[in-house]
N, CA, C and O atoms as a printed pandas DataFrame, in Angstrom:
     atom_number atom_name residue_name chain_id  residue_number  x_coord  y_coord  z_coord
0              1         N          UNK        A               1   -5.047   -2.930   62.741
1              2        CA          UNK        A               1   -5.724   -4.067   63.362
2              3         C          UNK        A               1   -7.093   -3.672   63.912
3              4         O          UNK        A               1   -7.599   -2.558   63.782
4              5         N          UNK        A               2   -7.690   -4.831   64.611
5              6        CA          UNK        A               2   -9.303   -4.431   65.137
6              7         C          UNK        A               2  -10.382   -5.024   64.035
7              8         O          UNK        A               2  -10.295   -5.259   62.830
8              9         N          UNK        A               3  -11.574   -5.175   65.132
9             10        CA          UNK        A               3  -12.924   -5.763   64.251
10            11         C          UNK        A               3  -14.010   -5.169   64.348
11            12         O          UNK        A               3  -14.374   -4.954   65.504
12            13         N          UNK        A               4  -14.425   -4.950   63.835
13            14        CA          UNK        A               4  -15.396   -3.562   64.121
14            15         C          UNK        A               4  -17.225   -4.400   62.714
15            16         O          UNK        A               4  -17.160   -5.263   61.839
16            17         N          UNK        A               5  -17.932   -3.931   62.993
17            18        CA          UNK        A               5  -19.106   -4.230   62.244
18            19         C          UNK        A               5  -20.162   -2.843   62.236
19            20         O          UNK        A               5  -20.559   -2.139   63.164
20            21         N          UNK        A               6  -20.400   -2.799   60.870
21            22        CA          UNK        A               6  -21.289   -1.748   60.310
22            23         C          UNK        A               6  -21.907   -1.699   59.222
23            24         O          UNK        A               6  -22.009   -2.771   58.625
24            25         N          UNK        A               7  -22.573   -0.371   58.543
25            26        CA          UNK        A               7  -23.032   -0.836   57.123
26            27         C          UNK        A               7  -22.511    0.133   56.663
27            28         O          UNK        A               7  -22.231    1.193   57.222
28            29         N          UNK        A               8  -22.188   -0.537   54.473
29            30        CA          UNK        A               8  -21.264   -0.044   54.049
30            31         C          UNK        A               8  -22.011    1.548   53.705
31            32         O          UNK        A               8  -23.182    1.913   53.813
32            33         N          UNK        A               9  -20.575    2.389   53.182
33            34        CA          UNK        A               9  -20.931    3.350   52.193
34            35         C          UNK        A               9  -19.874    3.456   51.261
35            36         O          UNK        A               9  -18.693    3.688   51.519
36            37         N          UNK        A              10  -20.540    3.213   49.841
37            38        CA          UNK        A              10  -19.480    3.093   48.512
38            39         C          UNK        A              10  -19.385    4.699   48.340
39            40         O          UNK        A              10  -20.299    5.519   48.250
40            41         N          UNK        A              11  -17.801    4.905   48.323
41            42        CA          UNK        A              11  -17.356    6.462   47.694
42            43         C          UNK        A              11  -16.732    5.835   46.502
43            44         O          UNK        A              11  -15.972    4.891   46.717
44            45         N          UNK        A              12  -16.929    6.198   45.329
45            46        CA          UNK        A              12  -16.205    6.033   43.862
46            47         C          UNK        A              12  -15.855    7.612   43.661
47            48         O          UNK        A              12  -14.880    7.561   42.911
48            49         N          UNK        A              13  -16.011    8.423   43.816
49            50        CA          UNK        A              13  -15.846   10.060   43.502
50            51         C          UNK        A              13  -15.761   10.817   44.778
51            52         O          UNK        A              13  -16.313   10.248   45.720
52            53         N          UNK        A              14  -15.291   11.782   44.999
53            54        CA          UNK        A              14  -14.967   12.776   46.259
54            55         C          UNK        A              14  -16.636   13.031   46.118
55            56         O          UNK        A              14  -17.120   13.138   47.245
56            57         N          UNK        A              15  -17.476   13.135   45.228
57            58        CA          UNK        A              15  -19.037   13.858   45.317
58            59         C          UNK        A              15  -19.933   12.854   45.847
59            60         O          UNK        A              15  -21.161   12.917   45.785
60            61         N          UNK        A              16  -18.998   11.568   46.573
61            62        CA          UNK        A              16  -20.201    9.891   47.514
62            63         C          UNK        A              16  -19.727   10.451   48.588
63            64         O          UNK        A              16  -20.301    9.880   49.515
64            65         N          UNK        A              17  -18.931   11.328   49.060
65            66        CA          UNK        A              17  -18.566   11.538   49.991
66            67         C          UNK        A              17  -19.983   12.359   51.450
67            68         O          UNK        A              17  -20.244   12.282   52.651
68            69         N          UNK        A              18  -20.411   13.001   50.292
69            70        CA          UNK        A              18  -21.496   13.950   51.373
70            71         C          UNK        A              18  -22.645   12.526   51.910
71            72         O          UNK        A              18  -23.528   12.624   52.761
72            73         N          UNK        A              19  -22.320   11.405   51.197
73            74        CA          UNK        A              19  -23.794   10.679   51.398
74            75         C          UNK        A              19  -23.051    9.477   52.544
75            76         O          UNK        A              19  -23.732    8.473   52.754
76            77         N          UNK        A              20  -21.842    9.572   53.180
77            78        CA          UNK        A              20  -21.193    8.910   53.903
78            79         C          UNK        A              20  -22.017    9.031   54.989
79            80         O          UNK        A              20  -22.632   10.097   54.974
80            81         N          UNK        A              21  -22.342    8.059   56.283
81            82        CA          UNK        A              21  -23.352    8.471   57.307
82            83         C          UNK        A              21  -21.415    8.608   58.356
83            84         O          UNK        A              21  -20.209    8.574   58.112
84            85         N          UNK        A              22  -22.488    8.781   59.651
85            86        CA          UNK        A              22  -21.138    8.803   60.904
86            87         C          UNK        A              22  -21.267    7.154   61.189
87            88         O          UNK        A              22  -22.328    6.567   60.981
88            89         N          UNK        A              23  -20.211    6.555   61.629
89            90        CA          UNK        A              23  -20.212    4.932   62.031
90            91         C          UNK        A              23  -20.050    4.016   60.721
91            92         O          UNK        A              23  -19.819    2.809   60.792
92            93         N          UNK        A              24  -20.213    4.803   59.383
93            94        CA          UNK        A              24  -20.413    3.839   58.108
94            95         C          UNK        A              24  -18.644    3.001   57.997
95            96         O          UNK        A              24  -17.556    3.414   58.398
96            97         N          UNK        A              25  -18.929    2.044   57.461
97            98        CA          UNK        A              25  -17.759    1.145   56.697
98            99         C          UNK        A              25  -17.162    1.689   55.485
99           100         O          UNK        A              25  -17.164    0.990   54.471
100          101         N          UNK        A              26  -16.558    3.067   55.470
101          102        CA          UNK        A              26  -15.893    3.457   54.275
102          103         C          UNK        A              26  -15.201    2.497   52.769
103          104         O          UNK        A              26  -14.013    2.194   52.653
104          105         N          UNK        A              27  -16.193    2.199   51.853
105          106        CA          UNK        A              27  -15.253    1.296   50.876
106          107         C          UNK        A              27  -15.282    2.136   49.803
107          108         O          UNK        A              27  -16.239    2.838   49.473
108          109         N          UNK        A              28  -13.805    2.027   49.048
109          110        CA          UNK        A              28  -13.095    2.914   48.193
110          111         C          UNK        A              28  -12.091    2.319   47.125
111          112         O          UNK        A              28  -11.191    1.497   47.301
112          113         N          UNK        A              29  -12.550    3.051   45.805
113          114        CA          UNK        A              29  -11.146    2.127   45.306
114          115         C          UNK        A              29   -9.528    2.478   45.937
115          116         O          UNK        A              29   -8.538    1.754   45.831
116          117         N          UNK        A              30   -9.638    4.006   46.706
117          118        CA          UNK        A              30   -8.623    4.524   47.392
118          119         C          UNK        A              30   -8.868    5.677   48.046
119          120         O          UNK        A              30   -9.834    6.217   47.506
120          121         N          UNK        A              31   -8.505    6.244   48.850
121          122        CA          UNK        A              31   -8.682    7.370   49.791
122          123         C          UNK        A              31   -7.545    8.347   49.452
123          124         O          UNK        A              31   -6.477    8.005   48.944
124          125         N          UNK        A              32   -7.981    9.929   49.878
125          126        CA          UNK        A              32   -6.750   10.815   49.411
126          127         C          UNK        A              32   -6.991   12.268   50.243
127          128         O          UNK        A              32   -8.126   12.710   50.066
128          129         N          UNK        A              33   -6.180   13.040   51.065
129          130        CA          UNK        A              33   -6.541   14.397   51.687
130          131         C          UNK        A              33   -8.139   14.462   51.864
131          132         O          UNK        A              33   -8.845   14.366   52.868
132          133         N          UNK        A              34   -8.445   14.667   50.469
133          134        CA          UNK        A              34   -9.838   15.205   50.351
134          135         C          UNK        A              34  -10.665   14.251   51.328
135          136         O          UNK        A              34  -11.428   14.933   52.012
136          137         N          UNK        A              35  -10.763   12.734   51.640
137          138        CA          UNK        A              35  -11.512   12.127   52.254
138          139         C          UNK        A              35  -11.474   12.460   53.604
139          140         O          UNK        A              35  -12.531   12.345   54.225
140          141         N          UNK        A              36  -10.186   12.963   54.367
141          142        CA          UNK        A              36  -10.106   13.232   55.929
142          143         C          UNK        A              36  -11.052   13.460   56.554
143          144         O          UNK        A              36  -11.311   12.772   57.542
144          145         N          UNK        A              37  -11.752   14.370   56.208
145          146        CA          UNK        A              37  -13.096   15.091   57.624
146          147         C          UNK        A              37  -13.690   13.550   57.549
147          148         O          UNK        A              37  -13.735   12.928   58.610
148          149         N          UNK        A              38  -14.152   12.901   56.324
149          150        CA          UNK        A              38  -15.219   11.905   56.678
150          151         C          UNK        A              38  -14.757   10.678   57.296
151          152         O          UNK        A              38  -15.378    9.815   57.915
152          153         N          UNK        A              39  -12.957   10.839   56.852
153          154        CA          UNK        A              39  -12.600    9.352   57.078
154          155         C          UNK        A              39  -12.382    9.476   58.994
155          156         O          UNK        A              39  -11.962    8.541   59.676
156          157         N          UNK        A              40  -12.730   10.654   59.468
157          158        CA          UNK        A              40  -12.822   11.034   60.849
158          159         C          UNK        A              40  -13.735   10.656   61.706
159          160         O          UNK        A              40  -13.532   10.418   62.897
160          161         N          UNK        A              41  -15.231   10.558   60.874
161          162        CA          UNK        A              41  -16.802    9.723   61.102
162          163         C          UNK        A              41  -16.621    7.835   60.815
163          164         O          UNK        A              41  -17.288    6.914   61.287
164          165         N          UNK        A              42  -15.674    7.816   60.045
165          166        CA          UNK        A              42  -16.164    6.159   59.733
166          167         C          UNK        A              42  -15.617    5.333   61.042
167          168         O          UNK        A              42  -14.873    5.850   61.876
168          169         N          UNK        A              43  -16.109    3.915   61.113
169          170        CA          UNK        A              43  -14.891    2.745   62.029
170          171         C          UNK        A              43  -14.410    2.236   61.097
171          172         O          UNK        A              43  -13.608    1.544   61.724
172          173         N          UNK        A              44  -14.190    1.947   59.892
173          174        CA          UNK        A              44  -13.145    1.210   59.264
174          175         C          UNK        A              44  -12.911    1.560   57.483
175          176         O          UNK        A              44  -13.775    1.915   56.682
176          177         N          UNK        A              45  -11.971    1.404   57.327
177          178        CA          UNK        A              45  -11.502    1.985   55.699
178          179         C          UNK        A              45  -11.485    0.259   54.968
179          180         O          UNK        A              45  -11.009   -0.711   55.558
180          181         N          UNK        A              46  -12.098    0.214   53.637
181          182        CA          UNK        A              46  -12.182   -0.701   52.701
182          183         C          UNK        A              46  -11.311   -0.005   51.214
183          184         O          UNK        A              46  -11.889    0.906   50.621
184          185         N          UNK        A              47  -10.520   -0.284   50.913
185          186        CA          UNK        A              47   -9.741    0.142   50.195
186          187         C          UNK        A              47   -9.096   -1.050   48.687
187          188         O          UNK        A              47   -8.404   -2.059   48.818
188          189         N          UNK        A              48   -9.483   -0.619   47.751
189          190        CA          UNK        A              48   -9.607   -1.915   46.706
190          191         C          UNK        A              48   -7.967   -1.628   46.053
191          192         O          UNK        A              48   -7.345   -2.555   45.533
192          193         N          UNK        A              49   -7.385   -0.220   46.164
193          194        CA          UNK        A              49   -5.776   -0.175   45.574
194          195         C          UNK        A              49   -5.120    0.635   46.893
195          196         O          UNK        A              49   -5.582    1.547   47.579
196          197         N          UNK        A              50   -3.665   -0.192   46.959
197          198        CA          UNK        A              50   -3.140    0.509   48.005
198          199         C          UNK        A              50   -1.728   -0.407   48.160
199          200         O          UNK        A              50   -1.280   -1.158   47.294
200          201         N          UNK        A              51   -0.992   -0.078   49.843
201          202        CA          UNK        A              51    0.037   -0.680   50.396
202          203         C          UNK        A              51   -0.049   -0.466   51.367
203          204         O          UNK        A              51   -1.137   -0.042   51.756
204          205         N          UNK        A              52    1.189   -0.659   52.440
205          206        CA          UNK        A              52    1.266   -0.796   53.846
206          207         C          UNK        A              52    1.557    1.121   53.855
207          208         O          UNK        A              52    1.489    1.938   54.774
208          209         N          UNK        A              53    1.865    1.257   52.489
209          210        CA          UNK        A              53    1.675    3.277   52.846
210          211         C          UNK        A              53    1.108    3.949   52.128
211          212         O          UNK        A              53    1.371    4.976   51.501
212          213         N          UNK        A              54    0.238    3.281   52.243
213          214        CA          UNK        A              54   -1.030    4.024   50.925
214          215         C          UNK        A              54   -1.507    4.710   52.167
215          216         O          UNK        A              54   -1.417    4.415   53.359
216          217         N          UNK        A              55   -2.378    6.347   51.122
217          218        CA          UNK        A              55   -3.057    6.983   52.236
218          219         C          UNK        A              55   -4.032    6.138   53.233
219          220         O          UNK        A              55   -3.876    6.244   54.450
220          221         N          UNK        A              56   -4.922    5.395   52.749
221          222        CA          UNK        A              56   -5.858    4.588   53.703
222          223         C          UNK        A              56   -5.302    3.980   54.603
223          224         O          UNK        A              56   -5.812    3.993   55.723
224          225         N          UNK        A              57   -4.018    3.231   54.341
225          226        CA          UNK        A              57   -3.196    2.470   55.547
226          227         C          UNK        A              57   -2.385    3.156   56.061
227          228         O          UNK        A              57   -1.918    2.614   57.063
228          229         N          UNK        A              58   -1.838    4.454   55.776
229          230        CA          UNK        A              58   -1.762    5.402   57.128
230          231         C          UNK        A              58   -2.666    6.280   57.809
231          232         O          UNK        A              58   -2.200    6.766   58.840
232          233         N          UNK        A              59   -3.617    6.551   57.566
233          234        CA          UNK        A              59   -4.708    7.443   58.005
234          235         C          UNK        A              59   -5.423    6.416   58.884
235          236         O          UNK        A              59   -5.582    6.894   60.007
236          237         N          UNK        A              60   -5.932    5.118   58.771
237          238        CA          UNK        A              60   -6.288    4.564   59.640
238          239         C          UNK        A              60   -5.245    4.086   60.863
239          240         O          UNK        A              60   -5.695    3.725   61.950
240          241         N          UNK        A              61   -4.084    4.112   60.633
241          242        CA          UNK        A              61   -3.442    3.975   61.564
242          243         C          UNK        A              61   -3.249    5.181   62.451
243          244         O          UNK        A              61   -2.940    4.919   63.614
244          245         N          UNK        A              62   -3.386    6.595   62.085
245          246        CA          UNK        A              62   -3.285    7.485   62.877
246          247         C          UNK        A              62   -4.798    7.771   63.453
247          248         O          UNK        A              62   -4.969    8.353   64.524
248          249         N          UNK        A              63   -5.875    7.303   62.630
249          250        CA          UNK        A              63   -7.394    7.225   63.614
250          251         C          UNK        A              63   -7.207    5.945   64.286
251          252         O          UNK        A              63   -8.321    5.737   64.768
252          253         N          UNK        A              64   -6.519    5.044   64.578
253          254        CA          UNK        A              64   -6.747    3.986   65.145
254          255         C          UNK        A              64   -7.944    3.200   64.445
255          256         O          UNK        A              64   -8.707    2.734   65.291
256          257         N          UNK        A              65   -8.178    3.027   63.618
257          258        CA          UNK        A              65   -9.796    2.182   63.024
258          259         C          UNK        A              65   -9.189    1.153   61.762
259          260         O          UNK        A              65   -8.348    1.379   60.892
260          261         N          UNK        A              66   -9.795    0.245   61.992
261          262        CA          UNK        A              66   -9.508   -1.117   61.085
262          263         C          UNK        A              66   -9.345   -0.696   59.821
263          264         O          UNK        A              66   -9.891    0.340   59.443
264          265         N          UNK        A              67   -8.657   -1.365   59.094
265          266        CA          UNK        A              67   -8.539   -0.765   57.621
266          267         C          UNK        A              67   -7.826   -2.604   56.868
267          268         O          UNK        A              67   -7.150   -3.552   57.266
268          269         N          UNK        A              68   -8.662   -2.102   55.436
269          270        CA          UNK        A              68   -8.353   -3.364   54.696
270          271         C          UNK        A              68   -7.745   -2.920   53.228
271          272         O          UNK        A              68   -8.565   -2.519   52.403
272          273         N          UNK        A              69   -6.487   -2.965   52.893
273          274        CA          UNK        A              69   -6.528   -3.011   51.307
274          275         C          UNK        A              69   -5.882   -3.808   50.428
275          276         O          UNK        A              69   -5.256   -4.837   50.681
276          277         N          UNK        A              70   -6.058   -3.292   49.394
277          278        CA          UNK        A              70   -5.610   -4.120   48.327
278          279         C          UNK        A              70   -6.790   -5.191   47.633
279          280         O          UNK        A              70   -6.689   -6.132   46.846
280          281         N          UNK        A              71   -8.024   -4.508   48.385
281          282        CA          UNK        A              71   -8.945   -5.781   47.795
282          283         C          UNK        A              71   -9.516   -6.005   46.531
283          284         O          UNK        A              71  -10.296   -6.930   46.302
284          285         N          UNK        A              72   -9.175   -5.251   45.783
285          286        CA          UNK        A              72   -9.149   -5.644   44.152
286          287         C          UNK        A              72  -10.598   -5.307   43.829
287          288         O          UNK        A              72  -10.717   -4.535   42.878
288          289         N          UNK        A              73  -11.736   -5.717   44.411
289          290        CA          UNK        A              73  -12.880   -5.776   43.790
290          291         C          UNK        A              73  -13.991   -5.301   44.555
291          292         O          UNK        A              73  -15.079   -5.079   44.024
292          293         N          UNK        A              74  -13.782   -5.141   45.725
293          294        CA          UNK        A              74  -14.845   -4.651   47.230
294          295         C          UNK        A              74  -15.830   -3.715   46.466
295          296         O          UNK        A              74  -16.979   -4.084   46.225
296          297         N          UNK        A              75  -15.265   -2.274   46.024
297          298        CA          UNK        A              75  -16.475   -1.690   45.025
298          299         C          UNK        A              75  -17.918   -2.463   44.159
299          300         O          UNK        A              75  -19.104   -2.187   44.344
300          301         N          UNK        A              76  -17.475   -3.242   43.426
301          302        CA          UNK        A              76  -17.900   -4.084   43.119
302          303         C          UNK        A              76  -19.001   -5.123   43.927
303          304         O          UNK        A              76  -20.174   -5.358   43.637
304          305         N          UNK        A              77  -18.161   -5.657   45.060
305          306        CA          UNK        A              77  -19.000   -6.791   46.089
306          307         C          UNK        A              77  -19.771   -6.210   46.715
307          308         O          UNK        A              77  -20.939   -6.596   46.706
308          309         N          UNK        A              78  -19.464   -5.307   47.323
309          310        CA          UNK        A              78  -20.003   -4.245   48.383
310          311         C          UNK        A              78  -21.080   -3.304   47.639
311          312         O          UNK        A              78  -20.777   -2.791   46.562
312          313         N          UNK        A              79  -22.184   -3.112   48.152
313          314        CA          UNK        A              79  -23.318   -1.979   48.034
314          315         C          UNK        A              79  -23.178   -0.985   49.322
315          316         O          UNK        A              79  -22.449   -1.156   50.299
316          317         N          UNK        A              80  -23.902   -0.105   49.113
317          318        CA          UNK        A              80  -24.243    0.970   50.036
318          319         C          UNK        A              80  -25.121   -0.075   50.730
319          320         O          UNK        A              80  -25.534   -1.112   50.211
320          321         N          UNK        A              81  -25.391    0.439   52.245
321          322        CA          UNK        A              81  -26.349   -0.007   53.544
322          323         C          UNK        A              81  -25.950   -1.589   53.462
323          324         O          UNK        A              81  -26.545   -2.183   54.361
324          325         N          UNK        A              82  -24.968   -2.650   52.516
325          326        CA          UNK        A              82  -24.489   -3.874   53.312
326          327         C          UNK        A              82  -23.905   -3.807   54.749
327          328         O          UNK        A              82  -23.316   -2.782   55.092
328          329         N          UNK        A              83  -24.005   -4.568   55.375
329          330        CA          UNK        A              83  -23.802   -4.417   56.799
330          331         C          UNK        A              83  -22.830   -5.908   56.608
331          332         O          UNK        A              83  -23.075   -7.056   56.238
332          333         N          UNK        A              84  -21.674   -5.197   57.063
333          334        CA          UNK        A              84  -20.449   -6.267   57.109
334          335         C          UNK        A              84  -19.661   -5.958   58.188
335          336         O          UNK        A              84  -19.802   -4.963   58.900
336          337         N          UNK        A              85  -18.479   -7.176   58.356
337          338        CA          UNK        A              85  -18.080   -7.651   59.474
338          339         C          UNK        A              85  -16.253   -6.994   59.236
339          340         O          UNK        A              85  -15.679   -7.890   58.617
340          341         N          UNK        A              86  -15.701   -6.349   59.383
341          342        CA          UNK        A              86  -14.316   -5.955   59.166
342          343         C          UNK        A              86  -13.413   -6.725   59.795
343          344         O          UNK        A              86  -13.529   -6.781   61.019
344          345         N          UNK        A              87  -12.594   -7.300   59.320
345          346        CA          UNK        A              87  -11.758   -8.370   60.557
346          347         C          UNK        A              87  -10.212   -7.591   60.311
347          348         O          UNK        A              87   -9.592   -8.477   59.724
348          349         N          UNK        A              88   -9.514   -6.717   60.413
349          350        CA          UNK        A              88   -8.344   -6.296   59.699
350          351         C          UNK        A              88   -7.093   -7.428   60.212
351          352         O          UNK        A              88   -6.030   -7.715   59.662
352          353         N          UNK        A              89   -7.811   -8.009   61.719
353          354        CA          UNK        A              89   -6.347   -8.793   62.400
354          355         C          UNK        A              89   -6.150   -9.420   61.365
355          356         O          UNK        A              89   -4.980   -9.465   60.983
356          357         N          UNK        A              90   -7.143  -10.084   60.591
357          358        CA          UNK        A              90   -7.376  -11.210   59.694
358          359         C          UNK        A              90   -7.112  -11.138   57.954
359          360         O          UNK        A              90   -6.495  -11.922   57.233
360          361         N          UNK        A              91   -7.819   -9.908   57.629
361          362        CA          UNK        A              91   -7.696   -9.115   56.267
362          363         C          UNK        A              91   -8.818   -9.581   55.725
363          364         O          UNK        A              91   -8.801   -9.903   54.537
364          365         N          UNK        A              92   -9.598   -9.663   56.232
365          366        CA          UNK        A              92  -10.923  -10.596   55.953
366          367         C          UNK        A              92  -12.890   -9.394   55.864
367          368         O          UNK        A              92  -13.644   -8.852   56.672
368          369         N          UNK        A              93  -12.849   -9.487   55.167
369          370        CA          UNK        A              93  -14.255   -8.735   54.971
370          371         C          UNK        A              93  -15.400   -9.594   54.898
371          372         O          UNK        A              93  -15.448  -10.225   53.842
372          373         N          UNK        A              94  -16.501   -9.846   55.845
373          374        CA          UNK        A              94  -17.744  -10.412   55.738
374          375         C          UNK        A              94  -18.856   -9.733   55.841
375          376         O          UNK        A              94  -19.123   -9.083   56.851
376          377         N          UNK        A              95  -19.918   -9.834   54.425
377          378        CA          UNK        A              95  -20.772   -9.488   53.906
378          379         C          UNK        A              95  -22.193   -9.912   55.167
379          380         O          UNK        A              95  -22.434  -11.048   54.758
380          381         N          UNK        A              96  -22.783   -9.784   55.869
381          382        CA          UNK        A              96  -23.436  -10.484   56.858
382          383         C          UNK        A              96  -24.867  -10.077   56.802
383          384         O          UNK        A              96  -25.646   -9.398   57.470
384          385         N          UNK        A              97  -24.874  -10.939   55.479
385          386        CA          UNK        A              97  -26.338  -10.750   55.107
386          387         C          UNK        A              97  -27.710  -11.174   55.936
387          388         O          UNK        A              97  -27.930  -12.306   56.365
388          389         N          UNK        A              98  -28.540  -10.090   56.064
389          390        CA          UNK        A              98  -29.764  -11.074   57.488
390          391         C          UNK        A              98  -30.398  -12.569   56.175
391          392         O          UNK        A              98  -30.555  -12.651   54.957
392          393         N          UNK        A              99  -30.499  -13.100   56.867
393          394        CA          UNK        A              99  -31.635  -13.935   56.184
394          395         C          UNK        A              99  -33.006  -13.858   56.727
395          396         O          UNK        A              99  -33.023  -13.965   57.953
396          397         N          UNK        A             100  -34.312  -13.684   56.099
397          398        CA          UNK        A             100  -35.339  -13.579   56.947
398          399         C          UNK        A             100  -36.439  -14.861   56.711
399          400         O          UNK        A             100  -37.455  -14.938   57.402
């Protein structure tokens, strides 16, 4: 659970990992060991394959930080530096684009 807001960083390979900032919105088609140190810097896990015991949905439950999965396509929707809205109470991801 929790709502947290930040901007994204897409990992597709353990090698997006070094370009993760601290505070970023982790989105993934899935998380695994190897992600820990970073998934230690993020507030929230975006996760496109998973379950209620997939690594991402227990690892955020033992960091305490919002986590969303199963979202099928987030890789995809999501860019690096989008700045979105995490709602996990909800399961809800918003894209919160500025308009200028």
């Amino acid at each position: 659970p929790g709502k947290v807001s930040g901007h994204v960083s897409v990992v597709i390979t353990k090698d997006d990992l070094k370009n993760v900032k601290d505070g970023a919105v982790l989105v993934s088609p899935s998380t695994t060991v190897d992600y820990v140190p970073v998934l230690k810097r993020v507030i929230a896990i975006v996760a496109e394959e998973g379950g209620v015991l997939s690594h991402a949905s227990v690892i955020s439950r033992e960091l305490h930080i919002p986590c969303i999965i199963g979202t099928k396509n987030a890789t995809q929707v999501l860019k690096d530096g989008d700045f979105v809205e995490v709602d996990a109470n909800h399961g809800v991801v918003k894209n919160m684009k500025i308009i200028e």
